[in-house]
C-alpha positions in Angstrom: 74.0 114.2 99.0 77.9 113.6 99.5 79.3 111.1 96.8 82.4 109.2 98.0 85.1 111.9 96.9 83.4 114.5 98.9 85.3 116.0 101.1 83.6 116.7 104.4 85.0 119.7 106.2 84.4 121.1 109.5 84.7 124.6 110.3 85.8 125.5 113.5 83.4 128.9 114.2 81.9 129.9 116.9 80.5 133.3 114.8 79.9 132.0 112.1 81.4 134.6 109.8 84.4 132.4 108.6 82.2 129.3 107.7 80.0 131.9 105.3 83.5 132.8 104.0 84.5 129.3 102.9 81.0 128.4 101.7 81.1 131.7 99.5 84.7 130.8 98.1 83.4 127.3 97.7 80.8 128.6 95.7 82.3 129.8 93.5 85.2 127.2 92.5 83.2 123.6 93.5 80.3 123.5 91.2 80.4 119.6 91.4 79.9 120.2 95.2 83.0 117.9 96.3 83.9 119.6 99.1 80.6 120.1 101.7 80.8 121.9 104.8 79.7 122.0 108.3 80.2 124.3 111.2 81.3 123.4 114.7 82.0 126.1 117.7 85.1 124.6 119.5 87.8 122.3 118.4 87.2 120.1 120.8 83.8 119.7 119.1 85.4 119.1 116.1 87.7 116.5 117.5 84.8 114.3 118.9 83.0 114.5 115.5 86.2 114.1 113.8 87.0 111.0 116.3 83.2 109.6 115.1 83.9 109.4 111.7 81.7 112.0 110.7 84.1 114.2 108.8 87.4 114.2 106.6 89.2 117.6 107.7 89.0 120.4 109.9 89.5 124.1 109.1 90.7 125.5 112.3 90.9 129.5 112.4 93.8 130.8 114.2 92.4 134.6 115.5 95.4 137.2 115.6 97.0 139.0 116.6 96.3 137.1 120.3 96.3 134.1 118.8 97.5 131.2 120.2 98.3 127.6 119.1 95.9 125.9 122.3 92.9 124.6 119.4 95.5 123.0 117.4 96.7 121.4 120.8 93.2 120.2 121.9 92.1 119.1 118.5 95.0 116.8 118.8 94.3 115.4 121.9 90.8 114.0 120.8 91.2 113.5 117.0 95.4 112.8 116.8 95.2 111.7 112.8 93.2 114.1 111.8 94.0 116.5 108.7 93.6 119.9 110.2 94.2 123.1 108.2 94.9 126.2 109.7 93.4 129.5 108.6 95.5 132.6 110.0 95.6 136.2 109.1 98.6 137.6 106.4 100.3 139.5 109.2 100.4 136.2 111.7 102.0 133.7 109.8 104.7 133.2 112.3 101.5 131.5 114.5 100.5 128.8 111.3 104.2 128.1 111.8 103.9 127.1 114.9 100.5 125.8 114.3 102.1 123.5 111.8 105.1 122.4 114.6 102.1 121.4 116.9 100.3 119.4 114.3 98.6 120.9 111.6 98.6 119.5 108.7 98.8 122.6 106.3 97.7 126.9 106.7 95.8 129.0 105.0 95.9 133.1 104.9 92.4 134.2 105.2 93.3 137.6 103.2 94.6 135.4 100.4 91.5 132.7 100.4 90.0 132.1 97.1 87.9 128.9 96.0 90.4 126.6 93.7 93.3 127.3 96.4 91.1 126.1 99.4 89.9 123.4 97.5 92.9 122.1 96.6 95.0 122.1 100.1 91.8 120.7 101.0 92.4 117.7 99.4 95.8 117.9 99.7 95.4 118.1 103.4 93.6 114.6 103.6 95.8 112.6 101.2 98.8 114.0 103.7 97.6 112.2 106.1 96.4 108.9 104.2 100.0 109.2 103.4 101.0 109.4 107.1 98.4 106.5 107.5 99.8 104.7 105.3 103.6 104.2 106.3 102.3 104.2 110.1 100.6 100.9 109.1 103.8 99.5 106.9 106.5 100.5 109.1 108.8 97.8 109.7 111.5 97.6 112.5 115.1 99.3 111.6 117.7 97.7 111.5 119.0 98.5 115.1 122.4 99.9 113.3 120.1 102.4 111.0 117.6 103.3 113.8 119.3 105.6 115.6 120.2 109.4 115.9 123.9 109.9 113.9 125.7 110.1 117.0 125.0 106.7 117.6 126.6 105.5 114.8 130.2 105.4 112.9 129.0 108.6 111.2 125.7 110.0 109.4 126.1 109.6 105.4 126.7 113.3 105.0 130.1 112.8 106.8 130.8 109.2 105.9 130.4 109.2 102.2 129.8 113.2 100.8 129.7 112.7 97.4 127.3 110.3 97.2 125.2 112.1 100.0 125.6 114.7 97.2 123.8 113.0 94.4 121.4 111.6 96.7 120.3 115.2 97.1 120.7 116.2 93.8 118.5 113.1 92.7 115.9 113.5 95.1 115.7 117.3 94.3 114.9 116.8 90.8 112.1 114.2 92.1 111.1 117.4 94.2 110.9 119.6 90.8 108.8 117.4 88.7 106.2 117.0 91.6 105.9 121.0 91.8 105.9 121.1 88.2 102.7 118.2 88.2 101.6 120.8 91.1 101.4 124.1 89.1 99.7 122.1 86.0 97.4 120.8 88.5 98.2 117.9 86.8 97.5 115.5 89.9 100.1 113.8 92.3 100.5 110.5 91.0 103.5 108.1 92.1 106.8 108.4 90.9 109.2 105.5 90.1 111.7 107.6 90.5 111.3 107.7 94.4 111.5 103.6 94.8 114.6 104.0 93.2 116.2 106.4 95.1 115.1 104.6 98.5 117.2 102.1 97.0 119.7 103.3 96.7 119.9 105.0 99.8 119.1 101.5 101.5 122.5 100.2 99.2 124.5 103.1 100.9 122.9 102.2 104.7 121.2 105.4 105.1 118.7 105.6 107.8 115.7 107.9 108.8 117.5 111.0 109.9 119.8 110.3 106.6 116.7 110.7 104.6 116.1 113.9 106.7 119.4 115.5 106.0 118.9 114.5 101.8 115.6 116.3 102.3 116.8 119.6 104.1 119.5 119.8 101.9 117.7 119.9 98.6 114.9 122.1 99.9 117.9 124.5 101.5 119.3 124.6 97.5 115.8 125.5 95.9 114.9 128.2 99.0 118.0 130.5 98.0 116.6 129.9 93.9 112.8 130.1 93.8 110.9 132.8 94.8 108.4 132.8 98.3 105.1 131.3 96.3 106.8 128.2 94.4 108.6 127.5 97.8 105.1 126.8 99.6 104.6 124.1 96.8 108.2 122.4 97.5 106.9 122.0 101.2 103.6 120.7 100.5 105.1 118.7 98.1 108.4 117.2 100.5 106.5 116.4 103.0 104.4 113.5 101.0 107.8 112.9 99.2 109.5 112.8 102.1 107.0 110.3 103.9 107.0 108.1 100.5 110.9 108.0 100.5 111.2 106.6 104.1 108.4 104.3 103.5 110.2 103.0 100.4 113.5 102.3 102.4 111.8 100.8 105.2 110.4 98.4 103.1 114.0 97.8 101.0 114.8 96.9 104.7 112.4 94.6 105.6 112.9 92.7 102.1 116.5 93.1 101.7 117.6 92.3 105.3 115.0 90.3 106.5 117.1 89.5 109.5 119.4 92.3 110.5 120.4 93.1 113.7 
């Protein structure tokens, strides 16, 4: 019987051989029995139960090396919200990629699959998209001046101001480092002050969404040409909640701050 942590996952399988795989991996690394799992034969099965409630995230094989990103595309369709990870073989990565471009939420390497690992991304694949829920549900209206595309504007902060575009992405790098640290002592992701802050003062130097974009690229560009291919995966996993936080944060320095702009 499922307790209210458990994570229910669907396995998208028409052979069943890949949902045996996870329940073996399981197995061995979920004791507590936190993570249960059912098997369904097409994604669009997998939407409608997903659609219904009946379900927290979907493990959606990727077959290579004919693969194609079409499941991802009609899981979407019927189940748009859903956390979906993507399970690909080591030699088609390139296709969870793309997978990822289309909608997933996060990718797995079947070769490289062990319990803890899937467990994890598991749950890291539905608080992703509580996240997402989240700031969908507390977005407030930009400013009309901050809500749109650089060219629209005097100049993005990256040209306007450098140097303080600079320590914005110095600032929100470090943010990036502690959360991978928390990450490899699978010490939990819990909130950071640090992050309210910052979205403050971005909202003090008018930076808008794609400004918050640019700070991210920029800090994750410095850290790809210093850590090595492993610890990298953890920075995106980790940006892309950061990430979500940080422009949740602003809009909401917005909506208090400027109550009225137009």
């Amino acid at each position: 019987m499922s307790g209210p942590d458990t994570i229910r996952t669907l396995v998208v399988d028409p052979t069943r051989e890949i949902a045996e795989r996870i329940a073996a991996a399981l197995g061995e690394a979920d004791e507590s029995g936190s993570v249960t799992v059912a098997r369904v034969e097409s994604a669009g099965a997998a939407a409608e139960r997903m659609a219904r409630g009946e379900a927290d995230v979907v493990l959606l094989p990727l077959p290579g090396p004919e693969g194609s990103v079409r499941p991802i595309v009609e899981l979407r369709a019927g189940a748009p919200e859903a956390p979906v990870v993507v399970l690909t073989s080591a030699a088609d990565e390139p296709l969870a990629l793309k997978a990822v471009q289309f909608g997933a939420t996060d990718h797995l390497v079947l070769e490289r699959l062990y319990g803890t690992l899937l467990v994890r991304c598991l749950r890291h694949a539905v608080e992703v998209e509580k996240v997402r829920a989240r700031l969908r549900d507390y977005e407030a209206p930009w400013p009309p001046s901050l809500a749109v595309e650089p060219e629209g504007r005097a100049a993005s902060l990256r040209a306007a101001r450098p140097d303080e575009f600079a320590e914005l992405s110095a600032d929100y790098g470090r943010l990036l480092d502690r959360a991978v640290d928390r990450a490899l002592r699978d010490a939990g992701r819990g909130a950071d002050p640090d992050t309210r802050r910052l979205a403050r003062r971005a909202g003090e130097l008018r930076a808008g969404p794609h400004d918050l974009i640019e700070v991210h690229a920029a800090a994750m560009e410095a850290r790809q040409r210093e850590v090595g291919t492993l610890r990298m995966k953890l920075y995106v996993a980790e940006g892309r909640v950061r990430l979500l936080e940080l422009t949740g944060h602003l809009a909401s320095y917005y909506r208090d701050a400027l109550p009225g702009a137009d």
